[in-house]
C-alpha positions as CSV (number, residue, x, y, z in Angstrom):
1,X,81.9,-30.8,-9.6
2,X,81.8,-26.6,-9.7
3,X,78.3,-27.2,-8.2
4,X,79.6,-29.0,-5.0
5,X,82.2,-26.2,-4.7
6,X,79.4,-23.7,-4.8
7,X,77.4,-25.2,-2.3
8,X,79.9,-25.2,0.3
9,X,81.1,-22.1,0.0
10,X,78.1,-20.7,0.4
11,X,77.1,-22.6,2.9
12,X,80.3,-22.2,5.1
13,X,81.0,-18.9,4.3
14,X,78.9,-16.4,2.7
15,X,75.0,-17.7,3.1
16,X,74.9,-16.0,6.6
17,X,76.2,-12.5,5.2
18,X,74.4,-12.1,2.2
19,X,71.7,-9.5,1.3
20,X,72.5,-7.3,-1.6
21,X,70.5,-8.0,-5.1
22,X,72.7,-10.6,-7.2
23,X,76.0,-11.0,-4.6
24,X,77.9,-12.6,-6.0
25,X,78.4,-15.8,-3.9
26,X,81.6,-17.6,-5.9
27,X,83.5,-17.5,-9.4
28,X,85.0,-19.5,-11.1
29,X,87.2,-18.5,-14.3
30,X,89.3,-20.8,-16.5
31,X,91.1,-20.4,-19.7
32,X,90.2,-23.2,-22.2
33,X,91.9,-24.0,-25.5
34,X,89.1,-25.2,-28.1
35,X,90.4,-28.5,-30.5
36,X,89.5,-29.7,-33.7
37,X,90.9,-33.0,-35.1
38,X,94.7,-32.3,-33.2
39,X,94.2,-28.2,-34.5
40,X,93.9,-25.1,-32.5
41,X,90.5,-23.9,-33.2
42,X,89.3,-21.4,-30.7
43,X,90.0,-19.8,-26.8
44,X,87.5,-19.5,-24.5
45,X,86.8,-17.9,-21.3
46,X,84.7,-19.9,-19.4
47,X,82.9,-19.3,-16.2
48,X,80.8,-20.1,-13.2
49,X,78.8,-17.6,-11.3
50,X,76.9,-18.4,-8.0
51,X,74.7,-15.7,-7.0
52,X,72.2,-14.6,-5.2
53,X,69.1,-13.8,-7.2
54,X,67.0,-11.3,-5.6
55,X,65.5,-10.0,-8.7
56,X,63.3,-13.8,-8.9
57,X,64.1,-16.1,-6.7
58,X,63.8,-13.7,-3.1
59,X,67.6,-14.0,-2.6
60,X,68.1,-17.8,-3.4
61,X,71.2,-18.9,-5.0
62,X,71.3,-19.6,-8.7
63,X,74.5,-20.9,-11.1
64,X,75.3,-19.3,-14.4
65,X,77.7,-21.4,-16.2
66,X,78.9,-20.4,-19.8
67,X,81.6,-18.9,-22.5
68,X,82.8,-16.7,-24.0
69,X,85.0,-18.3,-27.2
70,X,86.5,-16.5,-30.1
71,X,87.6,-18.4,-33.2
72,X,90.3,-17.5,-35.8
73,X,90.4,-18.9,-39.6
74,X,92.2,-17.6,-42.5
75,X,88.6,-16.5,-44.1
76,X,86.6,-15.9,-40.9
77,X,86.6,-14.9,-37.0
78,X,83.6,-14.8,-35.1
79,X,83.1,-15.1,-31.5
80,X,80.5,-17.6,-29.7
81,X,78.6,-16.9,-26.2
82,X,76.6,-20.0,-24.4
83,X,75.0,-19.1,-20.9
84,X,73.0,-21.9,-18.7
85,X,71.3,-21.5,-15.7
86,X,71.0,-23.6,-12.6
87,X,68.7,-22.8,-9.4
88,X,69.9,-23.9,-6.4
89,X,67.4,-24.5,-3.4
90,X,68.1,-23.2,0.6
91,X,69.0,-26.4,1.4
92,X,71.7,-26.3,-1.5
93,X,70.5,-28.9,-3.6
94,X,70.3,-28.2,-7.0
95,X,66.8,-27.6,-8.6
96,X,67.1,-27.5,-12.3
97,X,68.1,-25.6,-14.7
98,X,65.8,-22.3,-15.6
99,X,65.2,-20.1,-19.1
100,X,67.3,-18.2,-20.4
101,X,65.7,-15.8,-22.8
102,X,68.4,-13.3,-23.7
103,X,72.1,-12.9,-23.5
104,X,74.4,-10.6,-23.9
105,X,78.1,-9.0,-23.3
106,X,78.8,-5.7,-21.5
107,X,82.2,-3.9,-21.5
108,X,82.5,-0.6,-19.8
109,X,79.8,1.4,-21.5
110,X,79.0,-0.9,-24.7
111,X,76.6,-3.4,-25.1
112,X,77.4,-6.4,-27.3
113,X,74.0,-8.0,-28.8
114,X,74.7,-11.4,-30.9
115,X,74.5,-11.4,-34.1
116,X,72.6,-14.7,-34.8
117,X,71.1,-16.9,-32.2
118,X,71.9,-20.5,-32.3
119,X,71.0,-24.0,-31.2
120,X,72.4,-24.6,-27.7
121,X,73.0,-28.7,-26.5
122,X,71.1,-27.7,-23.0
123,X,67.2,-26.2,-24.2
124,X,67.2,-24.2,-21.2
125,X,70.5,-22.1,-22.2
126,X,71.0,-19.1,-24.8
127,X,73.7,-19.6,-27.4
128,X,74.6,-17.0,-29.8
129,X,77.5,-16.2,-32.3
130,X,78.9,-12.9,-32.9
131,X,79.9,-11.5,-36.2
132,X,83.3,-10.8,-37.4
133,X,83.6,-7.7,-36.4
134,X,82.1,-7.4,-33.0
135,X,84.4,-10.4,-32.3
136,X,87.1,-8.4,-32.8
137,X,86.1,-5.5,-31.4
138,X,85.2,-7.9,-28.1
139,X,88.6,-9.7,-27.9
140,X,90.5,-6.3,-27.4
141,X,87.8,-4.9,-25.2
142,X,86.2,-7.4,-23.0
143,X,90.0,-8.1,-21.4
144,X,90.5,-7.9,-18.6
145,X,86.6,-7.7,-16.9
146,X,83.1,-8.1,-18.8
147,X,79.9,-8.5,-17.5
148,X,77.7,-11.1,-19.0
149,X,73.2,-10.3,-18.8
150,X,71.1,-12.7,-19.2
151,X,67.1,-12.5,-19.0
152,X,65.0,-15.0,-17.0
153,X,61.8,-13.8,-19.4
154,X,60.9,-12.4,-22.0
155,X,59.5,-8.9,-20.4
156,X,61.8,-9.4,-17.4
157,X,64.8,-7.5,-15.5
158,X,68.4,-8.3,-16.6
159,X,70.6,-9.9,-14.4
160,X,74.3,-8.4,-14.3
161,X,77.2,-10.7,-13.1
162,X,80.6,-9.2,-13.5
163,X,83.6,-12.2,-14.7
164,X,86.7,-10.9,-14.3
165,X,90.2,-12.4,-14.9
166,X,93.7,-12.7,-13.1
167,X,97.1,-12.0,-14.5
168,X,97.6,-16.0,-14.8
169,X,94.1,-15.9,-16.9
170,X,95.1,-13.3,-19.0
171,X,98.7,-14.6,-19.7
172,X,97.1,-18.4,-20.8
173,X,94.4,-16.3,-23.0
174,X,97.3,-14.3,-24.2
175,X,99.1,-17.2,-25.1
176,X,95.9,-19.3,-26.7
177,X,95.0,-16.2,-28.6
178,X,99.0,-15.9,-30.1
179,X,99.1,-19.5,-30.9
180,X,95.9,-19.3,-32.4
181,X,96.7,-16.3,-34.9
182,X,100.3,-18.0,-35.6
183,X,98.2,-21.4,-36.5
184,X,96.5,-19.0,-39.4
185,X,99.4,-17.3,-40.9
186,X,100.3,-18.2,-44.2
């Protein structure tokens, strides 16, 4: 599991050297290729994030896992973004998962707010769908660095974890997205 991954890196190599607000500890970013029934649906960026979270936790390590997934139709696009959070304790045992209150997408100097809000499969995480056009306008933007925010509360600070991908991330989401716009062409 990512999680076991986390702990020993941190553990062997970066627990001893950290103390900057939210270092980034690890990250992990894939390239995923969403089904339906046999069908290219969607691509996704997902990600893992280990951190240290100075901001709540007194520089403890937390886990952000989530995506970023854009779907294509002949009628519709629209873009998804789920974000779960996982504290981690000194010993490096995981703790539970915490609130997320808010989500959101930054690329260079624009802020991407969801459109809608919507039910997530873990209560603790923050799902949202983006509209048409800010999924578009996402896609050609947020490649090849974004930073996904998250709040903890309500009222509280936002936390700012960069994901950033590799020239063999970008060619597989280059290639999902073209198969995926080929799949809706008349």
């Amino acid at each position: 599991m990512r999680l076991a991954i986390f702990a020993a890196t941190c553990f062997a190599a970066l627990w001893p050297s950290c103390g900057h607000a939210q270092t980034v500890l690890m990250r992990d970013v894939t390239i995923q290729k969403v089904p339906q029934a046999g069908t290219l649906e969607g691509c996704s960026v997902a990600f893992d994030v280990g951190y240290q979270d100075h901001t709540h936790r007194q520089g403890l390590p937390s886990v952000v896992s989530g995506s970023v997934t854009w779907y294509l139709q002949r009628q519709r696009t629209w873009a998804t973004l789920k974000v779960v959070g996982q504290d981690i304790s000194a010993a490096m045992v995981p703790i539970g998962h915490f609130l997320i209150t808010n989500a959101f997408i930054d690329v260079d100097t624009s802020t991407y707010l969801a459109d809608e809000q919507s039910t997530c499969e873990h209560p603790q995480g923050f799902c949202a769908v983006y509209d048409t056009e800010k999924a578009v306008r996402l896609m050609s933007n947020a490649m090849p660095a974004f930073i996904v925010a998250f709040n903890r509360h309500a009222t509280g600070m936002d936390i700012r974890l960069p994901i950033v991908m590799q020239e063999p991330q970008l060619k597989e989401m280059a290639e999902c997205m073209g198969a995926l716009i080929a799949r809706t062409r008349p």
